[in-house]
PyMOL Python script that loads the backbone (N, CA, C, O; Angstrom):
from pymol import cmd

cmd.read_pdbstr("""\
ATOM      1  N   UNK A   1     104.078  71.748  99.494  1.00  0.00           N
ATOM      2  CA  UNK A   1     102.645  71.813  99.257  1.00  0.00           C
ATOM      3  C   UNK A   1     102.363  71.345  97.843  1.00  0.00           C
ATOM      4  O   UNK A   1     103.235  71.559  97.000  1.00  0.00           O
ATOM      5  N   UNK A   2     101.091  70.646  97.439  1.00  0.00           N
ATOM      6  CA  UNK A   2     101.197  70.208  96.923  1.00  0.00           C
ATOM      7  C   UNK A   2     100.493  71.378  95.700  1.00  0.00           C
ATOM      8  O   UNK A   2      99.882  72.347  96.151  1.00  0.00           O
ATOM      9  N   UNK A   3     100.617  71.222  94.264  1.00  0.00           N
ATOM     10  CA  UNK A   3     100.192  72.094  93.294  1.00  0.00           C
ATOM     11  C   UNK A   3      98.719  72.046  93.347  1.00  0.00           C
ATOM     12  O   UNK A   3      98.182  71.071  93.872  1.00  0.00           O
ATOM     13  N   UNK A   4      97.767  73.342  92.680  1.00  0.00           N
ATOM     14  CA  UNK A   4      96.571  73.215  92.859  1.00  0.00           C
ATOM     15  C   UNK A   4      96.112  74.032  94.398  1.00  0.00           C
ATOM     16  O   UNK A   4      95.113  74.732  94.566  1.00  0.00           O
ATOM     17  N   UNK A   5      96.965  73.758  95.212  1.00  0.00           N
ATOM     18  CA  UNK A   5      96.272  73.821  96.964  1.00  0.00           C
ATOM     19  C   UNK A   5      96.447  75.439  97.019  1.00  0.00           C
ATOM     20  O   UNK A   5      97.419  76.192  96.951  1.00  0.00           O
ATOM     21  N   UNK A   6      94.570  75.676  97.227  1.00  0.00           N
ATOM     22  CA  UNK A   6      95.255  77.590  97.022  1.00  0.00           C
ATOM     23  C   UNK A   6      95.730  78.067  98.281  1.00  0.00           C
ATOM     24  O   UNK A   6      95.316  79.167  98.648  1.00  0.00           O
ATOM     25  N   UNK A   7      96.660  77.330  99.133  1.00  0.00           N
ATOM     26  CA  UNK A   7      97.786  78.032  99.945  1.00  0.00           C
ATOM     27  C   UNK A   7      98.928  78.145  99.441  1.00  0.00           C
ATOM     28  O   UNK A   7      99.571  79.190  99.548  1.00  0.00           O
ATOM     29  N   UNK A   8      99.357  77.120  98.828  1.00  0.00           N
ATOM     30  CA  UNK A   8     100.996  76.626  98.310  1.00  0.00           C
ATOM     31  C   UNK A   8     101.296  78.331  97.712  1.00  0.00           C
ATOM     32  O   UNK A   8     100.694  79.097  96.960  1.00  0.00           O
ATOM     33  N   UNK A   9     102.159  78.371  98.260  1.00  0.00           N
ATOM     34  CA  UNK A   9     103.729  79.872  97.871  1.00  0.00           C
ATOM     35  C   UNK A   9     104.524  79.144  97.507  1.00  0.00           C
ATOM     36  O   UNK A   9     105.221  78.254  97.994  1.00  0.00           O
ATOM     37  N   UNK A  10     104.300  79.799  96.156  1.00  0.00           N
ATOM     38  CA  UNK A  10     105.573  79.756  94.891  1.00  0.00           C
ATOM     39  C   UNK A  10     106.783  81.037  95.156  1.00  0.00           C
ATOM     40  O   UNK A  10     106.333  82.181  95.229  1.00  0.00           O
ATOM     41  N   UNK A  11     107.736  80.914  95.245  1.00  0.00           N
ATOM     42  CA  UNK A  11     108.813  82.185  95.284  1.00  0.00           C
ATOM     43  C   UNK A  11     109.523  81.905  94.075  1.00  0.00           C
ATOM     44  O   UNK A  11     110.166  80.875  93.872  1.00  0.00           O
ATOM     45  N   UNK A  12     109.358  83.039  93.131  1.00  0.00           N
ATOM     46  CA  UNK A  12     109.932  83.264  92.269  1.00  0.00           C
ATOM     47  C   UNK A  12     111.158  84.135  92.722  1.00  0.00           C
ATOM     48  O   UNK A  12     111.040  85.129  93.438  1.00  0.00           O
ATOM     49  N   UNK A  13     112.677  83.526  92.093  1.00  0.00           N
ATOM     50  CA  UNK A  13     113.376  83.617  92.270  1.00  0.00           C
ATOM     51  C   UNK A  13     114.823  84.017  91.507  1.00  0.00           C
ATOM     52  O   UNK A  13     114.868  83.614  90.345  1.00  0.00           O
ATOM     53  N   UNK A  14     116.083  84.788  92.004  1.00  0.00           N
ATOM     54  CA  UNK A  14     117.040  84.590  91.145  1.00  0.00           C
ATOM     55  C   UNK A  14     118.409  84.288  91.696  1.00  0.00           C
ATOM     56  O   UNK A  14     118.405  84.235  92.926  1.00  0.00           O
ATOM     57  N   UNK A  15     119.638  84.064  91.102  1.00  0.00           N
ATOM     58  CA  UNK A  15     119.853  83.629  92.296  1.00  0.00           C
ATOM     59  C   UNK A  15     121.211  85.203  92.462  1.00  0.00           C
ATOM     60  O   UNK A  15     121.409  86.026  91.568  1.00  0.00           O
ATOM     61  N   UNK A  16     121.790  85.187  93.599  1.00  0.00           N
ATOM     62  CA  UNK A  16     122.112  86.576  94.146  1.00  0.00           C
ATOM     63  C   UNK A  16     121.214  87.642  94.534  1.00  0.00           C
ATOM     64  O   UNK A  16     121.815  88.635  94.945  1.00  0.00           O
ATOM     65  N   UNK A  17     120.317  87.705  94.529  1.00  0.00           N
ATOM     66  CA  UNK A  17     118.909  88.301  95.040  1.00  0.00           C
ATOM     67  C   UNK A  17     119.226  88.054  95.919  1.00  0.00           C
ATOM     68  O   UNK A  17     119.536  86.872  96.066  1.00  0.00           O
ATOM     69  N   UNK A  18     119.400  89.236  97.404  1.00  0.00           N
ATOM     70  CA  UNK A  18     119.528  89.247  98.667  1.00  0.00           C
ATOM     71  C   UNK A  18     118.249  89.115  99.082  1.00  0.00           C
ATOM     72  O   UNK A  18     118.105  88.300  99.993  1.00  0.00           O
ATOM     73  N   UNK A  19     116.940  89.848  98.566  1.00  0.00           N
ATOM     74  CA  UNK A  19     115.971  89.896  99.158  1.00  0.00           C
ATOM     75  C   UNK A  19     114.769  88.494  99.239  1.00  0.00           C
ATOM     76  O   UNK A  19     113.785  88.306  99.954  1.00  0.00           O
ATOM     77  N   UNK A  20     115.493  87.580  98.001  1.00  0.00           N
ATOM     78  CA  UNK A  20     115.224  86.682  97.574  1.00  0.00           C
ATOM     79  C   UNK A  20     115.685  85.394  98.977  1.00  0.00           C
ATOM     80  O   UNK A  20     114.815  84.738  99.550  1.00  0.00           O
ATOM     81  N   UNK A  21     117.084  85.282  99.275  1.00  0.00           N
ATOM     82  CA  UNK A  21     117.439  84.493  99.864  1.00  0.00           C
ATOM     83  C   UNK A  21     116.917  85.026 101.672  1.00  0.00           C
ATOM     84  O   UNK A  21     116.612  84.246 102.573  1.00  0.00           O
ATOM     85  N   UNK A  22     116.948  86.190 101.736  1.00  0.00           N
ATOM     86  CA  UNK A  22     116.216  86.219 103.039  1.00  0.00           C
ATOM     87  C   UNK A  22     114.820  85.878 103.366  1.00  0.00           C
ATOM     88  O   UNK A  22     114.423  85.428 104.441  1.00  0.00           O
ATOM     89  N   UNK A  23     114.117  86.145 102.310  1.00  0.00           N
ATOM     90  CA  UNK A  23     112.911  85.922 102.182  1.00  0.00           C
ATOM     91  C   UNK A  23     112.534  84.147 102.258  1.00  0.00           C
ATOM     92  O   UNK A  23     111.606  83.720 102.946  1.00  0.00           O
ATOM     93  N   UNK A  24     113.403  83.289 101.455  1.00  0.00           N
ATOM     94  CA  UNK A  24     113.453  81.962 101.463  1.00  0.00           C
ATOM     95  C   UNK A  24     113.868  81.205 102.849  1.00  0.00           C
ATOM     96  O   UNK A  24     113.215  80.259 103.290  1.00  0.00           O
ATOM     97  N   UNK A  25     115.163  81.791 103.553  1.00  0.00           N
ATOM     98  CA  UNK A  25     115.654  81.345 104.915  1.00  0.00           C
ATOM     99  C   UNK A  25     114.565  81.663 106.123  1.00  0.00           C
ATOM    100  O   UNK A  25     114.562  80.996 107.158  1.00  0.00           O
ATOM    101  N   UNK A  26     113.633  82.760 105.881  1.00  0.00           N
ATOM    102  CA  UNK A  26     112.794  83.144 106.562  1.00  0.00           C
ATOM    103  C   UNK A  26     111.774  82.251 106.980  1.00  0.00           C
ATOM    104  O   UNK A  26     111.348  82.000 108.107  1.00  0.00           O
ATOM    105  N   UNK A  27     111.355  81.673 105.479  1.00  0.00           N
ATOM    106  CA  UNK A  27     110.224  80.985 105.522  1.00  0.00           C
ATOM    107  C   UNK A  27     110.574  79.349 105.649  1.00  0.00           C
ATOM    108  O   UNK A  27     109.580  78.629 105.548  1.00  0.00           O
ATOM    109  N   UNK A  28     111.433  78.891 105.787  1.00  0.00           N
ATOM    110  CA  UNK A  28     112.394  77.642 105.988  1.00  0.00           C
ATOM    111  C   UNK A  28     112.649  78.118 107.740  1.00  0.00           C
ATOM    112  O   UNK A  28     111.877  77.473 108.449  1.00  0.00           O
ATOM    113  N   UNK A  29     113.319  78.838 108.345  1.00  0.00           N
ATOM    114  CA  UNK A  29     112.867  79.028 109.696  1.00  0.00           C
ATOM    115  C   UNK A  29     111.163  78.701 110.274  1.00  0.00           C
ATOM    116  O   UNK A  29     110.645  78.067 111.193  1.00  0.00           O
ATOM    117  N   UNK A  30     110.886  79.220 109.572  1.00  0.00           N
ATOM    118  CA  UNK A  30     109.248  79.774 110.124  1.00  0.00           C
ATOM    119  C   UNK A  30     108.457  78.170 109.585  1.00  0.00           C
ATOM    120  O   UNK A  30     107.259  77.933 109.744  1.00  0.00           O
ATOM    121  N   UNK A  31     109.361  77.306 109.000  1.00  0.00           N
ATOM    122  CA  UNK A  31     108.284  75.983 108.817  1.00  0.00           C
ATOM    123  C   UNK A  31     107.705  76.115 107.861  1.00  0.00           C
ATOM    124  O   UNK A  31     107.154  75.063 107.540  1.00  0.00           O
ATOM    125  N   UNK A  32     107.462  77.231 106.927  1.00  0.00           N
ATOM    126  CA  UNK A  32     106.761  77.164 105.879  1.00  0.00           C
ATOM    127  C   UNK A  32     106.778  76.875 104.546  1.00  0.00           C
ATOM    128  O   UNK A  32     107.475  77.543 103.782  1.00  0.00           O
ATOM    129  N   UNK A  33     106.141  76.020 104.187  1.00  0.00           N
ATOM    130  CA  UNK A  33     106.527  74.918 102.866  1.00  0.00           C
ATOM    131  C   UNK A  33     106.389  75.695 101.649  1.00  0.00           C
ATOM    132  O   UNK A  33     105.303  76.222 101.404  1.00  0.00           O
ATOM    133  N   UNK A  34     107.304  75.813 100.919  1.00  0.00           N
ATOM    134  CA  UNK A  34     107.036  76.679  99.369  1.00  0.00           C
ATOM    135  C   UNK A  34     107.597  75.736  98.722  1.00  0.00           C
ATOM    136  O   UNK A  34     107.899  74.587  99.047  1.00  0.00           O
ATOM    137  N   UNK A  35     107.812  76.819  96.962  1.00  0.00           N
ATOM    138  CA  UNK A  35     108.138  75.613  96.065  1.00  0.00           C
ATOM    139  C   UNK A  35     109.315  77.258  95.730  1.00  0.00           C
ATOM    140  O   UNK A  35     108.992  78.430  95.919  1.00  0.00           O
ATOM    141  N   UNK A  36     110.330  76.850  95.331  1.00  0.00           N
ATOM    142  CA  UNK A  36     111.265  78.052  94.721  1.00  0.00           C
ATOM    143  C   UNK A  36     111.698  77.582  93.351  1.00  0.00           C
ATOM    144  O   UNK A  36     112.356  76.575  93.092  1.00  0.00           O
ATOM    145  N   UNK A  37     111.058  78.774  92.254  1.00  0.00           N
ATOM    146  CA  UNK A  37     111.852  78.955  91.099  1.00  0.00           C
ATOM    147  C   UNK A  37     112.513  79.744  90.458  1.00  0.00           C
ATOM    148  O   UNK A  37     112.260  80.948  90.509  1.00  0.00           O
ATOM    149  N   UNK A  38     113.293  79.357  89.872  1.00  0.00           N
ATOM    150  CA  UNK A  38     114.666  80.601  89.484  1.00  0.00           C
ATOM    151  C   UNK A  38     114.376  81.193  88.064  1.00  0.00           C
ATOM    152  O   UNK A  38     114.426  80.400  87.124  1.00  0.00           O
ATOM    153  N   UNK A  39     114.167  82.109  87.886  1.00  0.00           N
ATOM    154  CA  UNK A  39     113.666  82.967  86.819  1.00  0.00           C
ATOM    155  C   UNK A  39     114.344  82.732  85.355  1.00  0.00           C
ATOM    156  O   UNK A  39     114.111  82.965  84.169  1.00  0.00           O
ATOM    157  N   UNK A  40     115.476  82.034  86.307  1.00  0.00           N
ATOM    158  CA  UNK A  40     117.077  82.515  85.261  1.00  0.00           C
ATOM    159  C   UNK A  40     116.798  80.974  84.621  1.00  0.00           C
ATOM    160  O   UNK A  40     117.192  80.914  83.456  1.00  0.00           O
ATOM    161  N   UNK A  41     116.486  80.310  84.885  1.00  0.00           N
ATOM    162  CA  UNK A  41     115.986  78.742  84.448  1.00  0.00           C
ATOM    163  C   UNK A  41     114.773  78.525  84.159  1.00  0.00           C
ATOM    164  O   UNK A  41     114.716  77.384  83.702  1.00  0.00           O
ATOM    165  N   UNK A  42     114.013  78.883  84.171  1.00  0.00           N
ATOM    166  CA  UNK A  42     112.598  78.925  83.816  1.00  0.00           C
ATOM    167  C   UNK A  42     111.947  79.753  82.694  1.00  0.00           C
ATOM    168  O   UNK A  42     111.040  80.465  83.123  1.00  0.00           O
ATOM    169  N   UNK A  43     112.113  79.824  81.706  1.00  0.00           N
ATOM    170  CA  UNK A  43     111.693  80.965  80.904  1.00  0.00           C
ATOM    171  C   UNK A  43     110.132  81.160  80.913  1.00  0.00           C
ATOM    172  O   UNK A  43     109.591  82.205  80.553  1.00  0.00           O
ATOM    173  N   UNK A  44     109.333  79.822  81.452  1.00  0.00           N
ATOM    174  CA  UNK A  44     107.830  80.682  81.826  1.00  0.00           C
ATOM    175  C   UNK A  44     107.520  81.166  82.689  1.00  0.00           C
ATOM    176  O   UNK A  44     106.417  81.704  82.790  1.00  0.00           O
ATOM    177  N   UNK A  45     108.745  81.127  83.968  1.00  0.00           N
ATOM    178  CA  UNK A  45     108.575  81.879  85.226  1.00  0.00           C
ATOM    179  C   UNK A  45     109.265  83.366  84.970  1.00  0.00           C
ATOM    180  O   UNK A  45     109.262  84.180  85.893  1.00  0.00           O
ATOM    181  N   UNK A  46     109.588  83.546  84.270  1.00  0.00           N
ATOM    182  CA  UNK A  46     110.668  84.724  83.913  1.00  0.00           C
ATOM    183  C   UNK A  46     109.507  85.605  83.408  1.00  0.00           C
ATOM    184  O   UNK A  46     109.265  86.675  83.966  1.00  0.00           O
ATOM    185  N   UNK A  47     108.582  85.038  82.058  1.00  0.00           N
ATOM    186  CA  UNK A  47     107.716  85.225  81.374  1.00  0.00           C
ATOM    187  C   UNK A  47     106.246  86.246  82.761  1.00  0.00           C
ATOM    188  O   UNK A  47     105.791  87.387  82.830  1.00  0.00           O
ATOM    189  N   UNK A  48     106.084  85.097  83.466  1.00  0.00           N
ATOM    190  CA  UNK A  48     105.059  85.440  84.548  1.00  0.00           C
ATOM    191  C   UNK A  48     105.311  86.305  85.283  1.00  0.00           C
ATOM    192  O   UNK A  48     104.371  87.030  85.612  1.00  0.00           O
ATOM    193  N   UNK A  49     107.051  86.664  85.994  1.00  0.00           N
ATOM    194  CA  UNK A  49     107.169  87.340  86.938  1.00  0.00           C
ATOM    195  C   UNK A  49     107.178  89.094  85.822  1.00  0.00           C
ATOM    196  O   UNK A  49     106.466  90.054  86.115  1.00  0.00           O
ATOM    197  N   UNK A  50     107.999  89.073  84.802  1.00  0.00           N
ATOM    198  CA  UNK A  50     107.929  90.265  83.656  1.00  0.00           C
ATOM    199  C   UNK A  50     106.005  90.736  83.793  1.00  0.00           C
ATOM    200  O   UNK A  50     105.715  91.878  84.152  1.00  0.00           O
ATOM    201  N   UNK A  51     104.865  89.685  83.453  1.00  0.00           N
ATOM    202  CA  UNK A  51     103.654  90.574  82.910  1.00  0.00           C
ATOM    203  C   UNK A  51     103.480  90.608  84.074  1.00  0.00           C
ATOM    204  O   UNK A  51     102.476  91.320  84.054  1.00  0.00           O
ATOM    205  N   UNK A  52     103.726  90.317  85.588  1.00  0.00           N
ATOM    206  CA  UNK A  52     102.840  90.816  86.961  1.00  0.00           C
ATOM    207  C   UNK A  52     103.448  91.920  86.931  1.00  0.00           C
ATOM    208  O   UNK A  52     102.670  92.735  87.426  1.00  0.00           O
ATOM    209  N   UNK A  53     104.650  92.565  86.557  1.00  0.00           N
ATOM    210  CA  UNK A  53     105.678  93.266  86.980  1.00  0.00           C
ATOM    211  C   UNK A  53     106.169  94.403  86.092  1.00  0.00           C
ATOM    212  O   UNK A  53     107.231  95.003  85.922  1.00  0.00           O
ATOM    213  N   UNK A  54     105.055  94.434  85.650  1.00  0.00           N
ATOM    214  CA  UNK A  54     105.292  95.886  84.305  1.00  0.00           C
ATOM    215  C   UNK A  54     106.430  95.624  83.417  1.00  0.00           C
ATOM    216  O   UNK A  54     106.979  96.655  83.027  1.00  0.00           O
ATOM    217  N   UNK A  55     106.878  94.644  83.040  1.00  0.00           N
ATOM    218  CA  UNK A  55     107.639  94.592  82.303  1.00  0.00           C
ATOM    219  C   UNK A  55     108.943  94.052  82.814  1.00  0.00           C
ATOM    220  O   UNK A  55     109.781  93.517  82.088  1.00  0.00           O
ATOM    221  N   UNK A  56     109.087  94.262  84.376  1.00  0.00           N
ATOM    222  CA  UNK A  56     110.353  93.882  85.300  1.00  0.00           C
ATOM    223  C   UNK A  56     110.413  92.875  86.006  1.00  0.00           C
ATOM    224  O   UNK A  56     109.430  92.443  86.609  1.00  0.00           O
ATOM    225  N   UNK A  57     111.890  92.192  86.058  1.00  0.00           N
ATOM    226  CA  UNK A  57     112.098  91.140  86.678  1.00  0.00           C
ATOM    227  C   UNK A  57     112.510  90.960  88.175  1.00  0.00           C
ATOM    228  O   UNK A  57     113.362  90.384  88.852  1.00  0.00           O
ATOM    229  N   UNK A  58     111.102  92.020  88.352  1.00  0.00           N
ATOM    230  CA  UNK A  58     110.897  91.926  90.507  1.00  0.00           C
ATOM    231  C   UNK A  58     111.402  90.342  90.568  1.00  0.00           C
ATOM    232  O   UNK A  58     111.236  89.320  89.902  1.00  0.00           O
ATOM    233  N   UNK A  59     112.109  90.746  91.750  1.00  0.00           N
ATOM    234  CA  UNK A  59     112.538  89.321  92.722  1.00  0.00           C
ATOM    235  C   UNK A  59     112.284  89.753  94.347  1.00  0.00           C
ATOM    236  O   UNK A  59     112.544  90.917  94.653  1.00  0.00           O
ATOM    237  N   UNK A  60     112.025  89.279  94.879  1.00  0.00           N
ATOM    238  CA  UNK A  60     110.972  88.031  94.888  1.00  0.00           C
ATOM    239  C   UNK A  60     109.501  88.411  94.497  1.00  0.00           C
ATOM    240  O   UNK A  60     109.051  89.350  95.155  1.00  0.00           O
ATOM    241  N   UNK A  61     108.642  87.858  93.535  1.00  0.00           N
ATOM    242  CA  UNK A  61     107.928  88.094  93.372  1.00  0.00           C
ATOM    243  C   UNK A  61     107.431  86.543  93.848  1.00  0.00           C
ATOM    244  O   UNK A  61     108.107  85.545  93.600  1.00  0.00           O
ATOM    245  N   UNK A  62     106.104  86.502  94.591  1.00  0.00           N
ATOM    246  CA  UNK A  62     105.540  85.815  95.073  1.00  0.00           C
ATOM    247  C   UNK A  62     103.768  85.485  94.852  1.00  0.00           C
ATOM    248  O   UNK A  62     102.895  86.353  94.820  1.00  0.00           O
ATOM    249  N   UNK A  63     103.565  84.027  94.720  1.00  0.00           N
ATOM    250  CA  UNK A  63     102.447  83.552  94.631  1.00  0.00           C
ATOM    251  C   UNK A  63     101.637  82.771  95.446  1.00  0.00           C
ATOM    252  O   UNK A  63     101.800  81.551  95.455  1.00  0.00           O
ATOM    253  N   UNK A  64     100.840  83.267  96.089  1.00  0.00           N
ATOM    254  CA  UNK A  64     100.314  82.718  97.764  1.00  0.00           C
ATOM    255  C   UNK A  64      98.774  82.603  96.897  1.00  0.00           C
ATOM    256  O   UNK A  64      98.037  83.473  96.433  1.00  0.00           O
ATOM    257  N   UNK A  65      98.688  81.078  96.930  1.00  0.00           N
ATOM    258  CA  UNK A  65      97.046  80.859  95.940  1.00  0.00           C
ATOM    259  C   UNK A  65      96.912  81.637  95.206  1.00  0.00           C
ATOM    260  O   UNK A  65      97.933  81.378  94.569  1.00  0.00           O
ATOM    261  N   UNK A  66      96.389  82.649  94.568  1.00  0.00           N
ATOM    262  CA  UNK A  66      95.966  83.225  93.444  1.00  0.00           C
ATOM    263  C   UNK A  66      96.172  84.757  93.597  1.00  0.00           C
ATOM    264  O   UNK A  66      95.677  85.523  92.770  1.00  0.00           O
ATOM    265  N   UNK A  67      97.039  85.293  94.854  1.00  0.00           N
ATOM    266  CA  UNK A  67      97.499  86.500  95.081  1.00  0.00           C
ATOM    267  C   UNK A  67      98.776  86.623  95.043  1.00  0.00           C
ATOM    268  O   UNK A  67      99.550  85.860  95.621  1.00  0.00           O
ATOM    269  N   UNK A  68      99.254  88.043  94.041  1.00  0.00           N
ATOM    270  CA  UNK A  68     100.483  87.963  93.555  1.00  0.00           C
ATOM    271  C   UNK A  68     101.449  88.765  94.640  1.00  0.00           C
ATOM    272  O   UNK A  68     101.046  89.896  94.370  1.00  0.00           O
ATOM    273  N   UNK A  69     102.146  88.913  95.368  1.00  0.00           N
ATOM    274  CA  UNK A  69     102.496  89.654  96.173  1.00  0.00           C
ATOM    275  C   UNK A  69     104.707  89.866  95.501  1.00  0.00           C
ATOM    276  O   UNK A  69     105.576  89.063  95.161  1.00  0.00           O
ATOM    277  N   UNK A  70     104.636  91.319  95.647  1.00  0.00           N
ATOM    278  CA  UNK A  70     105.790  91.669  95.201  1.00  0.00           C
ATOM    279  C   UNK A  70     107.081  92.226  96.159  1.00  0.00           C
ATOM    280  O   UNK A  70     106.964  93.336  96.678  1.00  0.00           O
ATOM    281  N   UNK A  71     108.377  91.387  96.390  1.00  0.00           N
ATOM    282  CA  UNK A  71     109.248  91.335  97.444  1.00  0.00           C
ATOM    283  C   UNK A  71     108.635  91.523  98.633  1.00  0.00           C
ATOM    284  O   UNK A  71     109.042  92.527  99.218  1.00  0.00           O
ATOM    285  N   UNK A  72     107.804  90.912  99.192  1.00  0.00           N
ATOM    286  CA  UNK A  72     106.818  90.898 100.477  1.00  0.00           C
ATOM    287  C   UNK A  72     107.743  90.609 101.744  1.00  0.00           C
ATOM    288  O   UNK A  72     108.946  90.370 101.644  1.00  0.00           O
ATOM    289  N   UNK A  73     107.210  90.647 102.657  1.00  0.00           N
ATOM    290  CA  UNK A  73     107.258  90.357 104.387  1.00  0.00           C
ATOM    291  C   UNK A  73     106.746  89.127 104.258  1.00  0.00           C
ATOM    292  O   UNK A  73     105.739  88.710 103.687  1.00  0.00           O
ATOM    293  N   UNK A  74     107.876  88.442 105.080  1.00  0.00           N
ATOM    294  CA  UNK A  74     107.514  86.876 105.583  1.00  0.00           C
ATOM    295  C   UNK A  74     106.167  86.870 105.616  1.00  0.00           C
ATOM    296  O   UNK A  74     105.442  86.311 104.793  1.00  0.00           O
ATOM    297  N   UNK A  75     105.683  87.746 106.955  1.00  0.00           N
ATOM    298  CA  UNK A  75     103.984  87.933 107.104  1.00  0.00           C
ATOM    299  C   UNK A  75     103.317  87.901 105.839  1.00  0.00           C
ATOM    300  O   UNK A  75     102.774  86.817 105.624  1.00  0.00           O
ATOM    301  N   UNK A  76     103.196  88.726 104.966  1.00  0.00           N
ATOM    302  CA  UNK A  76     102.737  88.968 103.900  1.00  0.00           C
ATOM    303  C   UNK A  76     102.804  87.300 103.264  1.00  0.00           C
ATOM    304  O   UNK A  76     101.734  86.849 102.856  1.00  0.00           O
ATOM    305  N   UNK A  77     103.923  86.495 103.191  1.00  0.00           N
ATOM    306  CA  UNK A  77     103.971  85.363 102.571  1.00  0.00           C
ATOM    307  C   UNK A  77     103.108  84.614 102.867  1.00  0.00           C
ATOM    308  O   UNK A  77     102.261  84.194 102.079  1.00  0.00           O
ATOM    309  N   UNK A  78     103.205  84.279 104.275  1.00  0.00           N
ATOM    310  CA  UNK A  78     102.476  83.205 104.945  1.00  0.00           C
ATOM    311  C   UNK A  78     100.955  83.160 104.715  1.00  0.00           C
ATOM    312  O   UNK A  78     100.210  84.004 105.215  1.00  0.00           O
ATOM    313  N   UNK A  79     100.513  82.143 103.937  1.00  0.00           N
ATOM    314  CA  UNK A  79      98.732  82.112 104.239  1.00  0.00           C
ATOM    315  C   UNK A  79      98.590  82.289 105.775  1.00  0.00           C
ATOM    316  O   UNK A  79      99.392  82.293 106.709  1.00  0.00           O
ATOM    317  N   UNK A  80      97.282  82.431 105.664  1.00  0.00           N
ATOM    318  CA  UNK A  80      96.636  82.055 107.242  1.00  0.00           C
ATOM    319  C   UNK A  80      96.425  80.661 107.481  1.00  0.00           C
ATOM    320  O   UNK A  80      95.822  79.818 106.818  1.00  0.00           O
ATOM    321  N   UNK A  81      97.127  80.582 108.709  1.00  0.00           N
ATOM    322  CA  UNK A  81      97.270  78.877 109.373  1.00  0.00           C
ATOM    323  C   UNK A  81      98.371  78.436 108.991  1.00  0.00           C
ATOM    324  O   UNK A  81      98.313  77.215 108.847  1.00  0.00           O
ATOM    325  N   UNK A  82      99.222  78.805 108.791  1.00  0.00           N
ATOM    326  CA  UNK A  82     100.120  78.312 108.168  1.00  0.00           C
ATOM    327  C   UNK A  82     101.169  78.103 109.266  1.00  0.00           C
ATOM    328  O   UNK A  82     102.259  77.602 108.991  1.00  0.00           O
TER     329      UNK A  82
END
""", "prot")
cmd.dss("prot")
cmd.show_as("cartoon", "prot")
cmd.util.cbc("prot")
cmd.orient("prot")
């Protein structure tokens, strides 16, 4: 998806995060297009996932258009129509 489009899911990511990689295979089954970044490489994604997250480096923390959703359900991921 392309950036800007308020459907595109961002999965913030790390890597050994179980809940992380199920969550990703899920949505790669299910057809659904994200963008995945690794926290551990990104220091402004590290930065973003810390202030949604009280200070913590929740994984998967997730960005579905402009709603922040924290280690969610596939469901929970997916916009509508998707």
């Amino acid at each position: 998806m392309r950036g800007g489009d308020d459907r595109e899911i961002v999965v913030y990511r790390r890597p050994g995060c179980p809940y992380c990689v199920l969550l990703t295979v899920q949505l790669r089954v299910a057809r659904i297009g994200f963008r995945s970044v690794n926290v551990w490489r990104d220091a402004a994604a590290s930065d973003f996932v810390r202030r949604h997250n009280g200070g913590d480096e929740l994984v998967p923390t997730v960005l579905v258009g402009t709603s922040i959703l924290r280690n969610p359900t596939l469901a929970r991921s997916a916009p509508p129509h998707a």
